[in-house]
C-alpha positions in Angstrom: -2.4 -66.7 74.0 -1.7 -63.2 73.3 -5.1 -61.8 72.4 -8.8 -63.1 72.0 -12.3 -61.1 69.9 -14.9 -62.5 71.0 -18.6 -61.8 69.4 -20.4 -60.9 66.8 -19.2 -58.8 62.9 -17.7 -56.4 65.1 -15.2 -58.4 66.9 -14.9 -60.0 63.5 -13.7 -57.1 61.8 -11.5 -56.1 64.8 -10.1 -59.7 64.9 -9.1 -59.2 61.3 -7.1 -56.3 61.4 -5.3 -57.9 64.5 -3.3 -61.2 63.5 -2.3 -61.8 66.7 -5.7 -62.9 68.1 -7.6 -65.5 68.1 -11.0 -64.9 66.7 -14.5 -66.7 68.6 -17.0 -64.2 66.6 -19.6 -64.5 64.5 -21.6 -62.1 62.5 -25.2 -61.4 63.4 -24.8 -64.1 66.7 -26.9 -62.9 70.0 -25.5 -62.8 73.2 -27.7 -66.2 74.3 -26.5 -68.1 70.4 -23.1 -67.1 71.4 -23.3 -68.9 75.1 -24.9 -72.0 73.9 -22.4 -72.3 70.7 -18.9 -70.7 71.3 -18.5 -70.3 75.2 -15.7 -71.9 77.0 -13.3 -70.6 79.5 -10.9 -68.0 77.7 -7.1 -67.0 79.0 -5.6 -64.6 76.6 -3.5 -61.4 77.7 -5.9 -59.1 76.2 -9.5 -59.4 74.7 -11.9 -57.5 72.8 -15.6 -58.5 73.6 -18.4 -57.4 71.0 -21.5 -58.4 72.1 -25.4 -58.0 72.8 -26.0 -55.3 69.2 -27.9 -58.3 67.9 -30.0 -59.1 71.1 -32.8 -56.1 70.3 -34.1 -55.5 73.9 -34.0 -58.9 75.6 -33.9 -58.5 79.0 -31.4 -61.4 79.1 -28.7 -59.0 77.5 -27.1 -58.2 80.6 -27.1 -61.5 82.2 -25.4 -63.0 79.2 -23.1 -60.5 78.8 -22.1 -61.2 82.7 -21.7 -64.8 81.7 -19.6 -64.2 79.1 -17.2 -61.7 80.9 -16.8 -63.8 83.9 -15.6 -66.7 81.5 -12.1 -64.7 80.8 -9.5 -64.7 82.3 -7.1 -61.8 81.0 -5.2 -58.8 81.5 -7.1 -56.4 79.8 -10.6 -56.5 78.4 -11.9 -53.7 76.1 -16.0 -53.8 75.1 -17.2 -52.5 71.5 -20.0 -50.1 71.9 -22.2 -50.3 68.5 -23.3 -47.2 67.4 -26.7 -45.9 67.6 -27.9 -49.1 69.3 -29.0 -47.4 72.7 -29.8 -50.6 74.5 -27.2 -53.0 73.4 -25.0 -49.8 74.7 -26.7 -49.4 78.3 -26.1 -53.4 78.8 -22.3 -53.1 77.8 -21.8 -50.4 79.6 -23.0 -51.4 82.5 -21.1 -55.1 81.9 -17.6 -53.0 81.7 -18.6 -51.0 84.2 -19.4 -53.8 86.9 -15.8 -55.6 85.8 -13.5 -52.2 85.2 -13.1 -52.9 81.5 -12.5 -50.3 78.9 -15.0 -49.6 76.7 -14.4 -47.9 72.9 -17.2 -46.5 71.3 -17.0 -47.5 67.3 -19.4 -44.8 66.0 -16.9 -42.3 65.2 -15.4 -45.2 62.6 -19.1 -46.7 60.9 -19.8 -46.7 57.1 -23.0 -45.8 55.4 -24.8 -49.1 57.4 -24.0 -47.0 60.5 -22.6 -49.9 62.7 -20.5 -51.6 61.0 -16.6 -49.5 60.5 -15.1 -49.0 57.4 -11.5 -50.7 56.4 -9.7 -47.6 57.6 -12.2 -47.9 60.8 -11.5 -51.6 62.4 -7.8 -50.6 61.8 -8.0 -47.7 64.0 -10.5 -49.5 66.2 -8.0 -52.3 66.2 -5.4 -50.1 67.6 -7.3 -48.6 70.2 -8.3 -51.7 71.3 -4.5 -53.2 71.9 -2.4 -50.0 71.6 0.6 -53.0 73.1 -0.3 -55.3 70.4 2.8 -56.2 68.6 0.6 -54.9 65.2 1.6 -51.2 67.2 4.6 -51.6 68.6 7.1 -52.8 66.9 11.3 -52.5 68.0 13.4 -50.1 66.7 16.4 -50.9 64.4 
């Protein structure tokens, strides 16, 4: 498999604007929901993980996030950081951090709910994520 978004209505959207991946998201899941409902070993080349905006503060955040990470296998992982959710942000952070994922910060690319992007905003999110996906490169001739 080429690519995998996992998580909530932000690896939704991202998943959308990328027809090359496989979408395990949800919108509005928690990090604990989204181990007891969608988990299972992932392998994919690359994979966008959006995760832990909808947990509040549990304290379980990081933990879950842990769990899910360890669960793929790929290439490349990049994390979502929601905007303005300070919390959810500290845990993902840390989760990328502890695994040497990239992590892309969407506030720059929110609408008036201020976390979720516009159209034009998973499209460029989308590319940042995969810059290789075949969505952004494309051959010559």
């Amino acid at each position: 498999m080429l690519c995998l978004s996992l998580g909530d209505s932000l690896a939704v959207g991202v998943g959308q604007k990328l027809p090359e991946c496989q979408v395990e998201a949800e919108v509005g899941i928690t990090s604990t929901r989204f181990i007891v409902e969608r988990l299972s070993p992932a392998r994919a080349d690359r994979v966008v993980i959006s995760l832990g905006v909808n947990d509040g503060d549990s304290a379980r955040t990081i933990e879950n996030l842990v769990r899910v990470r360890s669960s793929v296998t790929a290439r490349s992982v990049v994390w979502l950081l929601p905007s303005g959710h300070e919390a959810a942000r500290r845990a993902i952070g840390a989760v990328a951090a502890r695994f040497g994922d990239r992590t892309i910060d969407t506030s720059p690319y929110v609408g008036d709910d201020r976390l979720h992007p516009t159209d034009a905003g998973y499209r460029t999110l989308a590319r940042l994520a995969l810059p290789l996906s075949s969505q952004a490169v494309r051959p010559k001739g």
